[in-house]
N, C-alpha and C positions, 0 to 999 in steps of 0.2 A: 481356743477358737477365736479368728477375729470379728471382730464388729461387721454387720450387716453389710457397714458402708465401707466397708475393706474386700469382702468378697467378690467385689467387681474384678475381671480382667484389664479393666482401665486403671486401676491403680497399680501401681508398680514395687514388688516389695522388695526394699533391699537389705540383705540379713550384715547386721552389722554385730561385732565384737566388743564385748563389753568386760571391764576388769571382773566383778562378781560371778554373772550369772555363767557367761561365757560366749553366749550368742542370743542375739535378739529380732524381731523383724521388722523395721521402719515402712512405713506406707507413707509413697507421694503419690499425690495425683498427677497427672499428666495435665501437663501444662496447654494453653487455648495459644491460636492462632495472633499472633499481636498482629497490632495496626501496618497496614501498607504505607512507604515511604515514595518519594519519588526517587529515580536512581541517579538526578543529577544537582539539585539540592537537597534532598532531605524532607523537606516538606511531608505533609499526612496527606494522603491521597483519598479524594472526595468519591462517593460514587462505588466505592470498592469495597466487596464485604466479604467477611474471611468464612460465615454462614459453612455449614457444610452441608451437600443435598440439593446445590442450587446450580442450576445448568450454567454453560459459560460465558452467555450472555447476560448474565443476571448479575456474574460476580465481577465482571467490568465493563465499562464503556466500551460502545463499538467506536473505536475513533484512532487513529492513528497513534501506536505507544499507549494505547488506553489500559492502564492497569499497575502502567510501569514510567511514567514520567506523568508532575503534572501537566493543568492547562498552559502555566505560565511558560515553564519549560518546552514544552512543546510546539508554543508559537513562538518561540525564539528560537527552535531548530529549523521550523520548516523558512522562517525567513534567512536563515545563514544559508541552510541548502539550497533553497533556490539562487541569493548573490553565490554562491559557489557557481551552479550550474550556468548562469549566464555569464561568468567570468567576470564581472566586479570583486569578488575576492577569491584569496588563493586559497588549499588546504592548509596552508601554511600560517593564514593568520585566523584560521577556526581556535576556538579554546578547547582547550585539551579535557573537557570534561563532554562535549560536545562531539569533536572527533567520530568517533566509533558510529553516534549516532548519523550524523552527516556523510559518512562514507557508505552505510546500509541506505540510504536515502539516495544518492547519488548512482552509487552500483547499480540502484534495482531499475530506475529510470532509464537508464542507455539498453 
């Protein structure tokens, strides 16, 4: 019989093959939510909790890309897409990591 702290459904058991006995049952626990990144440097995103049981406003900023780009990131988007939108710069000289974010900003606008 396993240990107390095995008979959870959150434990995951996986039966593994051993020279001797023949068959065994390893317990892993089931690994927690890591840290939020931003999606355009990397950075650790502020504000953001992986909590489970927290409604959606709780688990990120209400703010434009809130959850998924930081602050810095994010005021360097809206300032490229607007010089996009008033035509001081082209798509053509956005950075390619920027892109995707800038054409979702631009689209939604017109």
């Amino acid at each position: 019989m396993p240990l107390p702290k095995n008979r959870s459904t959150s434990v995951r058991r996986i039966p593994k093959r051993t020279p001797k006995k023949g068959k065994t049952i390893h317990f892993v626990r089931r690994k927690k939510g890591g840290k939020h990144s931003c999606g355009i440097c990397g950075a650790m995103l502020q504000a953001v909790s992986s909590k489970l049981g927290l409604a959606a406003s709780e688990r990120a900023p209400n703010r434009k890309f809130g959850g998924n780009l930081c602050t810095r990131c994010t005021s360097r988007l809206l300032v490229v897409s607007s010089r996009v939108k008033e035509g001081t710069m082209k798509m053509d000289e956005v950075d390619i990591m920027f892109l995707p974010y800038v054409k979702r900003l631009v689209s939604s606008k017109n």
